[in-house]
Every structure is written in structure tokens, then in C-alpha cells.
TIDRENGU-688567 format. One record per residue (C-alpha): residue number from 1; x, y, z; residue in three letters. Coordinates in steps of 0.05 Angstrom, whole numbers. Layout:
% TIDRENGU-688567
{rec NUM,{X,Y,Z},ala}
...
//
This chain:
% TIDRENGU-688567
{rec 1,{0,0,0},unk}
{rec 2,{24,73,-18},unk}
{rec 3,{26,132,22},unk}
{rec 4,{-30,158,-13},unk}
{rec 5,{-78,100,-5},unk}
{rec 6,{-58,106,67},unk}
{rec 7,{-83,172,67},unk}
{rec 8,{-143,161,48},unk}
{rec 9,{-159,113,100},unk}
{rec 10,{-214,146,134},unk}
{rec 11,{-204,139,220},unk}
{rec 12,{-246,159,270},unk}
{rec 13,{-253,145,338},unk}
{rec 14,{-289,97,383},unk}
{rec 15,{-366,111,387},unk}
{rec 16,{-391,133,457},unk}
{rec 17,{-428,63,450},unk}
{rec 18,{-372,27,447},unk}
{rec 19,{-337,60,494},unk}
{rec 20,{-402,43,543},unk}
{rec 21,{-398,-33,529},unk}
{rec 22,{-322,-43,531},unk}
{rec 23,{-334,2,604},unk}
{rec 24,{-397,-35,625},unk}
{rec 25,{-360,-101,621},unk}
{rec 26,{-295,-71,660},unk}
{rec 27,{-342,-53,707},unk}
{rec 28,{-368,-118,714},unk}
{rec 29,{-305,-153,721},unk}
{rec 30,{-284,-105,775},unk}
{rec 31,{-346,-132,818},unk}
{rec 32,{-329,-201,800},unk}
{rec 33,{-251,-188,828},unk}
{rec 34,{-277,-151,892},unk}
{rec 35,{-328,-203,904},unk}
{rec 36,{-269,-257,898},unk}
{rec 37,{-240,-214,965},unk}
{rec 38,{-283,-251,995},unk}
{rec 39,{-262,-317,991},unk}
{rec 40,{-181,-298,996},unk}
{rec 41,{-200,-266,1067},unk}
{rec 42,{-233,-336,1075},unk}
{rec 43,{-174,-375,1054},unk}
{rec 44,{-136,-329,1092},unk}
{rec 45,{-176,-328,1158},unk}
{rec 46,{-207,-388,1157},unk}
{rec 47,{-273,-358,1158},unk}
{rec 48,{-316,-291,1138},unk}
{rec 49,{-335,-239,1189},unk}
{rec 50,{-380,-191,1165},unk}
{rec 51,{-395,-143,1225},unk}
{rec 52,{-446,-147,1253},unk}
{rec 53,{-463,-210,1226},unk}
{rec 54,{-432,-268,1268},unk}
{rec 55,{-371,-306,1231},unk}
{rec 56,{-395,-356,1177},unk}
{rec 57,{-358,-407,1167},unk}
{rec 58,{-333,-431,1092},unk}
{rec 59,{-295,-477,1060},unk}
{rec 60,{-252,-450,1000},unk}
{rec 61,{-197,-484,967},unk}
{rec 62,{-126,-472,1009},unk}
{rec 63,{-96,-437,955},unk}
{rec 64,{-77,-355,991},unk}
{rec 65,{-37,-326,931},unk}
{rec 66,{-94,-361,883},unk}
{rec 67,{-147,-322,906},unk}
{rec 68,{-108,-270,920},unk}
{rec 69,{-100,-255,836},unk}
{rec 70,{-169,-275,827},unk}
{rec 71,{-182,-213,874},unk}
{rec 72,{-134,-166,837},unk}
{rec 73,{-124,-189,774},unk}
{rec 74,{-210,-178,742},unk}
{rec 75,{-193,-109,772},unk}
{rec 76,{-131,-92,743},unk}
{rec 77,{-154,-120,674},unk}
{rec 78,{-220,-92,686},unk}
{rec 79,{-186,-26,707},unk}
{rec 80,{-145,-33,637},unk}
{rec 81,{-205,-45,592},unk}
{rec 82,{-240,24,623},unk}
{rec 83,{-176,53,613},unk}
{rec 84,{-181,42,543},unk}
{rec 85,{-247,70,537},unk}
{rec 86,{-226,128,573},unk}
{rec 87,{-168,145,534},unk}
{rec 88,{-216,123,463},unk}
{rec 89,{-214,199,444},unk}
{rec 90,{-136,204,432},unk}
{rec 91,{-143,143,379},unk}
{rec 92,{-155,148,309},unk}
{rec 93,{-179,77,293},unk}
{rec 94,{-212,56,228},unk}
{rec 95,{-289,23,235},unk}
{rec 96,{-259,-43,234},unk}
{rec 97,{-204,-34,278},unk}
{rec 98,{-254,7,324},unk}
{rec 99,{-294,-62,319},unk}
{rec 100,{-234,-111,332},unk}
{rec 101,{-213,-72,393},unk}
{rec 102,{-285,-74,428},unk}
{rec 103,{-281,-148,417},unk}
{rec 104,{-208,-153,435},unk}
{rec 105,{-229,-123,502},unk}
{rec 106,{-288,-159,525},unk}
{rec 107,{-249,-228,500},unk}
{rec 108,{-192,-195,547},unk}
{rec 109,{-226,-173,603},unk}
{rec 110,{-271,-238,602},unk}
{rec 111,{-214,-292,590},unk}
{rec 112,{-172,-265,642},unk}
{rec 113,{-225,-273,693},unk}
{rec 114,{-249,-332,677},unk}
{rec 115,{-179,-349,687},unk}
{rec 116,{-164,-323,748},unk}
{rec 117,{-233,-340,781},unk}
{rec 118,{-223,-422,760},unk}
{rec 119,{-142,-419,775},unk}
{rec 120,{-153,-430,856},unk}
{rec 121,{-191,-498,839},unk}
{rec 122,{-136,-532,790},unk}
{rec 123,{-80,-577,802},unk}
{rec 124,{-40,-539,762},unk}
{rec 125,{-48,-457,769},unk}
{rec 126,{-77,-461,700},unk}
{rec 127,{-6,-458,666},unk}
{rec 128,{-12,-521,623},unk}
{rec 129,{-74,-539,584},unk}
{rec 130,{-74,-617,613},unk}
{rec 131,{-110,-647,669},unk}
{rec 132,{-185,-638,689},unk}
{rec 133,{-235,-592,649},unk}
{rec 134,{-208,-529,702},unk}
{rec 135,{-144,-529,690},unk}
{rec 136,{-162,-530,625},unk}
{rec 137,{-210,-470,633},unk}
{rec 138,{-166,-427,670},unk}
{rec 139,{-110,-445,615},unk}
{rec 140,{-156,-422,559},unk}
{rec 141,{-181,-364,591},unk}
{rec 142,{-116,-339,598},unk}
{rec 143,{-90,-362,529},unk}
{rec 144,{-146,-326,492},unk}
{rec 145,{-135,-261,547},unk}
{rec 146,{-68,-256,526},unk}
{rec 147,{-75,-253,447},unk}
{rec 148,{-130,-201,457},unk}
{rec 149,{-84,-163,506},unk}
{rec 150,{-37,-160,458},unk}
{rec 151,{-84,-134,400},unk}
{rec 152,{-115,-85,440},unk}
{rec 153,{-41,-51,462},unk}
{rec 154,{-24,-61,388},unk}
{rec 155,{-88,-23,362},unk}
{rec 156,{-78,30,430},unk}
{rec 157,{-19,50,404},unk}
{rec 158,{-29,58,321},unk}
{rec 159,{-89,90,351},unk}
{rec 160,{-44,146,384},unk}
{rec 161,{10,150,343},unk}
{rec 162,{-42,162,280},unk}
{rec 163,{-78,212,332},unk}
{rec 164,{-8,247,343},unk}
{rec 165,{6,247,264},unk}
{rec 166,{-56,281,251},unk}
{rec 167,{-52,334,311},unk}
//
């Protein structure tokens, strides 16, 4: 392709639509991750106190650091995909690309916590894709995250740099 069919490339910017969705489901995630607090203060307790409710006592898996990333790690990725969003109006994306990168995120944001919610229950941490169906879960849910991770940075930043060309 030639500079001047390059040129002609019409970009625009993320819709406010899309920046909604690709928010709504960061959003999401981020209540998923603080809701998986829950059960790290459990592994890490022993049991849930919610004053002034008397202590319940649950059973999680014994896995601290586990549920410790399924706590932070929805939020930061959720945190990342809303990031995106908010930053939307310093990219100059093309329709399509504006298309790929609302479906890279929700495949990102969605992967990665299905990831990190099944990776307390496997034998494995979810690094190798053998064993029972949740290791093989958590692998694929961070497999797929990290592709569309890598497509959204990639998009991000011809996004910007065609945004700081233009300016």
C-alpha cells in the first residue's frame, strides 16, 4: 500500500457506544474481582466476618496467593479495559479496527477472569492446558486473554501514534 492510499484511509474514533460496552464489562469484572476478596480473606482467615453479622464459616480451596490474583487481577484487567475506553478519544482507529478492539477487550477482560476466578480450583495454576476440564479453563481463559491483550495494546498505540500524526 502507498502513502496515498494510506491517506485516504478514513479513522475515526471509538463511538460513545462502544466506549459504554467495553466500560460496562470492565465494570463488571471489577465486581467479580472484589467479590473474589471474599473468599481470599476466607482462605486467609479461615472464615468470613461480616460485622455485625456473626462469623460464617466456609470452605474455600487452600490456595492464599490463588485467590489473592483472582481478587486483583479482574480489577486490574478490568481497570485496563475502562482505561481504554477512557483514553478512546486520543485514537484514530478505522471502523474495523474500532470493531476488533471492542471485541479484543471484552475477550480480554472476560478470558482473564475466567482465568483467574477457575485458577484456585486446578491442580495446576492453569499454566498447562492438561489435566481436568479447570485447569483447562483457566489455561484457555488466559491463552485467549493474552492474544486479545496483545491486539488491543497493538491497536492502543497505532491509535495514538495516527492521533499524534494528525494533531
Amino acid at each position: 500500500m502507498d502513502d496515498n492510499t494510506s491517506e485516504q484511509i478514513e479513522c475515526i474514533g471509538l463511538s460513545n457506544k462502544q466506549r459504554a460496552t467495553m466500560s460496562i464489562h470492565g465494570l463488571i469484572v471489577v465486581v467479580i474481582g472484589c467479590t473474589a476478596g471474599f473468599a481470599w480473606v476466607i482462605s486467609l482467615a479461615g472464615y468470613l466476618h461480616v460485622w455485625p453479622l456473626p462469623p460464617i464459616d466456609f470452605t474455600v480451596p487452600d490456595q492464599k496467593d490463588l485467590w489473592g490474583n483472582a481478587h486483583t487481577g479482574p480489577i486490574m484487567h478490568g481497570m485496563l479495559i475502562i482505561l481504554i475506553a477512557a483514553i478512546a478519544p486520543l485514537m484514530k482507529l478505522t471502523k474495523k479496527e474500532c470493531r476488533v478492539m471492542v471485541i479484543a477487550c471484552i475477550i480480554e477482560v472476560w478470558g482473564n477472569a475466567v482465568g483467574f476466578q477457575a485458577a484456585p480450583f486446578t491442580s495446576n495454576r492453569g499454566l498447562t492446558p492438561t489435566g481436568p476440564f479447570v485447569d483447562l479453563l483457566s489455561f484457555g481463559g488466559f491463552y485467549v486473554g493474552v492474544f486479545a491483550a496483545l491486539t488491543i495494546l497493538y491497536l492502543a498505540i497505532v491509535g495514538c501514534y495516527r492521533f499524534i500524526k494528525s494533531s
